[in-house]
N, C-alpha and C positions, 0 to 999 in steps of 0.2 A: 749347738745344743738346743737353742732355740727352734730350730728348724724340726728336730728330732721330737721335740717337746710336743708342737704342732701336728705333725706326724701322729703320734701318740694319742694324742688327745683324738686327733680324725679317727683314730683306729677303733681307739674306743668306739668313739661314738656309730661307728659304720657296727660293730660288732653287737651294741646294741640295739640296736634299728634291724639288725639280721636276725635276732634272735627275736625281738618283738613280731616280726614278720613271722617268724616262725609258730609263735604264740597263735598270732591270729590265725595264721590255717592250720592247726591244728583245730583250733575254736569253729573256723567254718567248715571241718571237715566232720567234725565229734556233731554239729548240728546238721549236718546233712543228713547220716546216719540216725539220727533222731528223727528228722523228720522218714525219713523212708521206713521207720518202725513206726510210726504214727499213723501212717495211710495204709500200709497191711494192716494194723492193727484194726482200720476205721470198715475196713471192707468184710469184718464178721462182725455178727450180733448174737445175741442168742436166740436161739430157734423158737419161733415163734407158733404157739399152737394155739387152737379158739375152741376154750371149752363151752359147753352148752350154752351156744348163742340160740338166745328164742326163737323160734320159729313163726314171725307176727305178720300178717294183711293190713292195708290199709284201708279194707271194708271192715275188719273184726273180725271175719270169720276162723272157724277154726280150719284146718285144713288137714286132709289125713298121709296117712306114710307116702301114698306114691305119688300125693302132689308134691311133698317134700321132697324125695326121690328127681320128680324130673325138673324142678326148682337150681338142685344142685348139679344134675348130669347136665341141664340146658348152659347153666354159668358157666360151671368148667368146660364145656364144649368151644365156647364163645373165645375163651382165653385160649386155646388149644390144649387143654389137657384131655383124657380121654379116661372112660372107668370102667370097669370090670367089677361085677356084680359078687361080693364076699357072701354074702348070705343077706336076710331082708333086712338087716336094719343097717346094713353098712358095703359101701364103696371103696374101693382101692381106686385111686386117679394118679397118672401118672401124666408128668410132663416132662417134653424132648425138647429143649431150645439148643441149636448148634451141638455143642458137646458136653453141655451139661443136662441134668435130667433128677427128677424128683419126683418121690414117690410118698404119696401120702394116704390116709384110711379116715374115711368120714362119716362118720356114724352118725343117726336121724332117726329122730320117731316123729311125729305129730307133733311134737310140743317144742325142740329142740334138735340142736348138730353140734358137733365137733368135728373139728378138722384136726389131725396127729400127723406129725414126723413119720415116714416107715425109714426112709434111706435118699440116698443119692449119691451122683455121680459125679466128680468134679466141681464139688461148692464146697470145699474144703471146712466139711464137718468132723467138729472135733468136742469133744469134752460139753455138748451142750450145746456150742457155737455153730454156725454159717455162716457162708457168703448172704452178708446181705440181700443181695438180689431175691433170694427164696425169700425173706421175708414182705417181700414189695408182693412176690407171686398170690401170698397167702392173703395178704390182705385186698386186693385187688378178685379173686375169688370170692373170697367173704362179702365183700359190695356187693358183686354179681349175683351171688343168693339172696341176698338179704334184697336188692330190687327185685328179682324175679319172685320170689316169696311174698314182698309186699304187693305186687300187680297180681298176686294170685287172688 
C-alpha cells in the first residue's frame, strides 16, 4: 500500500511537471508569435511626405525655378532616382532598387518643394503605411536638395 502510495504521489507529481511544461511552451510559443508580429509590424511606417520645405542658400540669395529644378534632379540623380518632366513646376522621380520601386511627384517654385507619394512596387503600401525603407529613401533625397540648394 505503501508502495502504491509512493507511486501515486510520483504520478502526481510527474503529471504536474508535465503539464507545467506544457504551460510553458505554450507561453514561449504565444511569445514567439508576438514577437514575429512585432517585426512585421516594425517594418511599416507611415508614408512619409515633405511639404513645402524652403527653398534657402547659404549666401541669402534668392534662387529661381530652374536652379531649383536642377537642385532637385542633380540630388535624385546622386541617389539613383531618375525624373521626368510633369509640367514646370513639377517632377515625377522614380526609383528601381532590386524589386522594389517608387514613385514620387515633386513639385517647386522659387520659394519652396514638396515631395508626394504617387505609388509603388513591393513596399507593401497599405492604408497610409510602407515599408519603411521608402521612408529612409525620402528623407535622404530631401538632405541631398536641401545641400545642393544651400551650395546654390
Amino acid at each position: 500500500m505503501q508502495a502504491e502510495h509512493a507511486v501515486g504521489a510520483r504520478g502526481e507529481a510527474l503529471l504536474v511537471r508535465h503539464h507545467e511544461e506544457g504551460l510553458e511552451m505554450r507561453y514561449r510559443n504565444a511569445l514567439a508569435v508576438a514577437a514575429v508580429a512585432l517585426l512585421a509590424a516594425c517594418s511599416s511606417a507611415p508614408i512619409m511626405n515633405v511639404d513645402k520645405a524652403a527653398v534657402t542658400t547659404a549666401s541669402g540669395k534668392a534662387l529661381n525655378r530652374e536652379q531649383v529644378r536642377t537642385a532637385i534632379v542633380g540630388a535624385g540623380a546622386a541617389l539613383g532616382w531618375t525624373f521626368k518632366d510633369e509640367n514646370q513646376n513639377l517632377v515625377i522621380g522614380t526609383l528601381n532598387l532590386r524589386n522594389h520601386s517608387a514613385v514620387i511627384e515633386i513639385s517647386y517654385s522659387p520659394s519652396d518643394y514638396s515631395v508626394k507619394y504617387r505609388s509603388s512596387t513591393n513596399l507593401d503600401e497599405k492604408g497610409g503605411s510602407i515599408h519603411k525603407n521608402y521612408n529612409g529613401w525620402i528623407q535622404n533625397l530631401q538632405r541631398g536638395i536641401n545641400a545642393r540648394l544651400s551650395a546654390s
